[in-house]
C-alpha positions in Angstrom: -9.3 26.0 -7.7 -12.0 23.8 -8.9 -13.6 21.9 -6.5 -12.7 18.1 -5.7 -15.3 15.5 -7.3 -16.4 12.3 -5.1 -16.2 9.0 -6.2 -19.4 8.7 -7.1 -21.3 6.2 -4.7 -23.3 4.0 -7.2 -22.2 0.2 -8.6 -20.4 -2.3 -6.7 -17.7 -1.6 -4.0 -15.9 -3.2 -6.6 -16.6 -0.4 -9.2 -16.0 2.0 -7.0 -12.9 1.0 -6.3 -12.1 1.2 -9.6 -13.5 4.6 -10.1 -11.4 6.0 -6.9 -8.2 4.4 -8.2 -9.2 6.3 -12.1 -9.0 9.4 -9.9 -6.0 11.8 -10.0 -5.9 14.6 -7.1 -4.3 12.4 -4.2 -6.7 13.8 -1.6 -9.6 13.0 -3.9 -8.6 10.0 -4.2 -7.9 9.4 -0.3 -11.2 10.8 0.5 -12.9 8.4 -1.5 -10.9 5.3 0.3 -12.2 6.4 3.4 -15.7 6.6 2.2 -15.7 3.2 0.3 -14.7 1.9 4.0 -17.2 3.7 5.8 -19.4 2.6 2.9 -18.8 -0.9 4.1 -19.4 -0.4 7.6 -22.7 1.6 7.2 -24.5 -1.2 5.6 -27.5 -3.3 7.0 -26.5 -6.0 9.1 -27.8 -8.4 6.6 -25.7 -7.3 3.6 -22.7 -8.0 5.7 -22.9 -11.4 5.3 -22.5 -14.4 3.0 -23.8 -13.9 -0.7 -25.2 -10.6 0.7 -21.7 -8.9 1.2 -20.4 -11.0 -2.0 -23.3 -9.4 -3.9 -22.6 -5.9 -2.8 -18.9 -6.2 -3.6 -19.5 -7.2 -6.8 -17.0 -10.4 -6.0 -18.0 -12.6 -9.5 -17.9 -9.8 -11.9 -14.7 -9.2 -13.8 -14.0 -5.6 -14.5 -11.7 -3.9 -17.0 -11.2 -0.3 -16.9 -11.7 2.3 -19.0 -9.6 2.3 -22.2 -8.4 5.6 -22.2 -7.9 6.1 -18.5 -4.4 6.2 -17.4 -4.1 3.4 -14.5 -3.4 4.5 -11.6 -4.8 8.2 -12.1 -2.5 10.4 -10.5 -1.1 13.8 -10.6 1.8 15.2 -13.3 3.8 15.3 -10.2 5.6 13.9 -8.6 8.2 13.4 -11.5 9.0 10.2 -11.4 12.6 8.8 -11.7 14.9 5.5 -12.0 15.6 4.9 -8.0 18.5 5.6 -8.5 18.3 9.4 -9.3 16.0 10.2 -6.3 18.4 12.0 -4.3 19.4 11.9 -0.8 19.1 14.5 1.8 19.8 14.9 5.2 17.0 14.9 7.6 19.0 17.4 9.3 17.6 20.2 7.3 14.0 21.3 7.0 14.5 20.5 3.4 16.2 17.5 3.7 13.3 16.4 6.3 10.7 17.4 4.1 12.0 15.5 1.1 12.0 12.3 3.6 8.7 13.1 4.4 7.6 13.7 0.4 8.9 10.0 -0.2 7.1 8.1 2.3 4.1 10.4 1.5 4.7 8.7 -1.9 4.8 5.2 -0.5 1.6 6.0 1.1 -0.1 6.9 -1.9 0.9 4.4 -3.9 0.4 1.6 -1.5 -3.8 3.5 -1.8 -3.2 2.5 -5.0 -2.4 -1.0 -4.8 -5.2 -1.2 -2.4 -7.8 -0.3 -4.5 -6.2 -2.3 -7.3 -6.5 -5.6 -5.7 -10.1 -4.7 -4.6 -11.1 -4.3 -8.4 -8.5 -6.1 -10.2 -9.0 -10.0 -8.5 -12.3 -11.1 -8.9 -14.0 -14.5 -7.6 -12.3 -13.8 -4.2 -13.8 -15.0 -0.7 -15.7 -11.5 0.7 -13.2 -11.1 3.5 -10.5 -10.5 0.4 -12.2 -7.2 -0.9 -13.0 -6.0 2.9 -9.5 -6.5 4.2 -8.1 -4.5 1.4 -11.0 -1.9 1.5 -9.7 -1.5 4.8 -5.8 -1.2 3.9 -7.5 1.2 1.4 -8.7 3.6 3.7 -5.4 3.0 6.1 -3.3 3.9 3.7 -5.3 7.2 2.7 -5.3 8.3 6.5 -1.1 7.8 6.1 -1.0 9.9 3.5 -3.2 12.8 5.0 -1.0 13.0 8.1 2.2 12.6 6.0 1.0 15.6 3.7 -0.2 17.9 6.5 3.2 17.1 8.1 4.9 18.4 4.6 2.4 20.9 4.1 3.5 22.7 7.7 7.4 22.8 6.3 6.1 25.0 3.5 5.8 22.2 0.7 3.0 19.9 -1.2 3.3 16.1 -2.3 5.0 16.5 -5.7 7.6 19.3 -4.8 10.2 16.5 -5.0 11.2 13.6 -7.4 9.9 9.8 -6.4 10.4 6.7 -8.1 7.9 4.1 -9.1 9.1 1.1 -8.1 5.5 -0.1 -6.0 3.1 0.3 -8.7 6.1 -1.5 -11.7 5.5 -4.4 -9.4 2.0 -4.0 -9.3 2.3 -3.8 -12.9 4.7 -7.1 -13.2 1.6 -9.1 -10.8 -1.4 -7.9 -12.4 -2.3 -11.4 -14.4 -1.3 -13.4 -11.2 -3.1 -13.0 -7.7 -0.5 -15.3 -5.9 2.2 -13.3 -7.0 0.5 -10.4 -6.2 0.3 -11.2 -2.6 3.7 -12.2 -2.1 5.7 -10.1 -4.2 3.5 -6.5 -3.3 2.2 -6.8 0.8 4.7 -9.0 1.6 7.8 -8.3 -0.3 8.1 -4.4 -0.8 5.7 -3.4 2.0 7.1 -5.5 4.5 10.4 -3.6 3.8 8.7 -1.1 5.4 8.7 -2.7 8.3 12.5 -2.9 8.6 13.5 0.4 7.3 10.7 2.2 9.8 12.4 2.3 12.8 15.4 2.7 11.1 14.3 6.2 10.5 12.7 6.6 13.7 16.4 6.3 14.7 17.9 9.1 12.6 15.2 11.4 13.2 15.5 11.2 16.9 18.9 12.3 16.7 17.7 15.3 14.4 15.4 16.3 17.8 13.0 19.0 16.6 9.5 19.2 16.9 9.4 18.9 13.3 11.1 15.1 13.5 9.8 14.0 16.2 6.1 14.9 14.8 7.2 12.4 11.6 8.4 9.8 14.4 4.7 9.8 15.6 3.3 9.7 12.1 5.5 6.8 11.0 4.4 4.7 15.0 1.0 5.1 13.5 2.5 4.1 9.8 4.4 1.0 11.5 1.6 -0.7 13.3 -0.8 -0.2 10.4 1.5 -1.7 7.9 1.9 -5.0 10.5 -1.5 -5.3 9.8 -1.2 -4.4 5.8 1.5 -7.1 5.9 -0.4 -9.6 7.5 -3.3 -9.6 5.2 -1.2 -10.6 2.3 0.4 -13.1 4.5 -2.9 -14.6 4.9 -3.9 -14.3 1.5 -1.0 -15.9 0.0 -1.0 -18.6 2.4 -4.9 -19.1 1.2 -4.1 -19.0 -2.3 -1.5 -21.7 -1.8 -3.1 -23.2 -0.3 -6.0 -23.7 -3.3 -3.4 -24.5 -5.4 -1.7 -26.9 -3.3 2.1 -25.3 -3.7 4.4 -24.8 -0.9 4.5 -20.8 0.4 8.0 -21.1 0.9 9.4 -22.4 -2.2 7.0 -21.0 -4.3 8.2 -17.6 -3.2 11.5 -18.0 -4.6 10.2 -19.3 -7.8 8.0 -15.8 -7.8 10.8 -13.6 -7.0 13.1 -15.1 -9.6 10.0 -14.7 -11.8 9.3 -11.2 -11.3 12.4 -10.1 -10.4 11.4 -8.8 -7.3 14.6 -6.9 -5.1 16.5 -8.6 -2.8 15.6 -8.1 1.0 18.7 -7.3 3.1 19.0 -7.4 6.9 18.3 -5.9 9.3 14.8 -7.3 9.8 12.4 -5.9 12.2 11.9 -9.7 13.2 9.5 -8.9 16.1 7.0 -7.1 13.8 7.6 -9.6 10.4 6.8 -12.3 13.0 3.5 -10.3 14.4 2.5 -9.7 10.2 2.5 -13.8 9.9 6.2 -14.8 8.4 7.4 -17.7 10.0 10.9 -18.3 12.5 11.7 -20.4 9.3 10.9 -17.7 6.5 13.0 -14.9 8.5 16.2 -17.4 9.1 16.1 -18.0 5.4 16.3 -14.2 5.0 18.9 -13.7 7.4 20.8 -16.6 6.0 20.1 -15.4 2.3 23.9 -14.7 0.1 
């Protein structure tokens, strides 16, 4: 097997983050979120700061990728299907649990993906944008590495199964519009993961191996991560909102409609939608939604 090359440590965070997203082996590519983080934590105190930090980000400069890089790189597989045709199994078999597993491995490394994106994509962003998702960044790689281990120990890899691509369409859909970005991407899909989570955690506690219950400690890791994912892009949508002087809640539905974004059904996790930032008046209009 030919060895695994770095993302290379030299422009901006910025261009890294570009460069990490261009890559296609998975752990490659998670290895190189967690050293664009730790990156960003190693530097001088005074480049942490102000124009300093906005200078080693890169913030001002607008970037555009390679024209004959696919974008995102990833591997040939996972084959990837309408949502539809990604089939069900019970988690009740090994197989069944390791095609569970495989699928929110793929969430994981699709929501690296979107991480990186918004670090390279938006630029002319406050500092603290870049950093928080260099952070979800390097989260979401650490997801993905304890996801795959789990599936590696039930004698399979990430791509054995079939996914769906339904993160990085919307990723696609955003990619000219930072507001939607934030509400439609971290706050609409990923906060889903926040109400299906212990869902899950549910069914594979009745399943009672060692095998589930190691994927119900993954996914209490996963779930108080993602509060933290979620609240970011609450924050940054209400900032950019803010800017433009439009109404978070009403200019959500005008986004969704836009960008046809999938309806969210109950049940909500409301204690951890309320811990990522959504409002007692945002969740009773989901609750209340026909």
């Amino acid at each position: 097997m030919p060895s695994r090359p770095q993302s290379p440590a030299t422009g901006t965070l910025r261009q890294q983050a570009l460069a990490a997203l261009l890559l296609i082996d998975p752990t490659t590519k998670a290895d190189a979120a967690h050293a664009l983080w730790q990156q960003l934590q190693n530097l001088p105190e005074h480049d942490r700061l102000g124009s300093a930090l906005a200078h080693v980000l890169g913030a001002q400069a607008s970037l555009t990728p390679p024209a004959s890089a696919p974008l995102p790189g990833r591997p040939v597989r996972p084959v990837l299907v309408p949502p539809a045709s990604v089939a069900q199994r019970s988690p009740f078999t090994t197989e069944g649990l390791a095609a569970l597993l495989h699928a929110i491995a793929h969430i994981e490394f699709n929501a690296i993906n979107l991480a990186l994106d918004a670090v390279w994509r938006f630029a002319g962003m406050p500092p603290d944008f870049y950093v928080d998702w260099l952070r979800v960044a390097d989260e979401e790689a650490t997801h993905f590495s304890l996801l795959h281990t789990h599936l590696q120990s039930l004698g399979h890899r990430y791509g054995d199964f079939p996914a769906h691509d339904g993160l990085w369409e919307m990723c696609v859909k955003t990619q000219d519009d930072i507001t939607a970005r934030m509400a439609l991407v971290p706050r609409t899909l990923e906060a889903r993961g926040l109400d299906a989570t212990p869902l899950i955690q549910a069914k594979l506690r009745k399943v009672g191996t060692p095998a589930a219950q190691r994927a119900i400690d993954i996914l209490d890791i996963i779930l108080r991560d993602e509060v933290g994912h979620v609240a970011i892009g609450n924050r940054w949508y209400g900032w950019l909102c803010g800017r433009e002087g439009l109404d978070p809640v009403s200019h959500y539905r005008t986004l969704a409609r836009t960008h046809q974004a999938p309806r969210l059904r109950p049940p909500f996790n409301e204690a951890a939608r309320l811990a990522a930032g959504f409002s007692r008046d945002e969740i009773d209009r989901l609750s209340q939604a026909d």
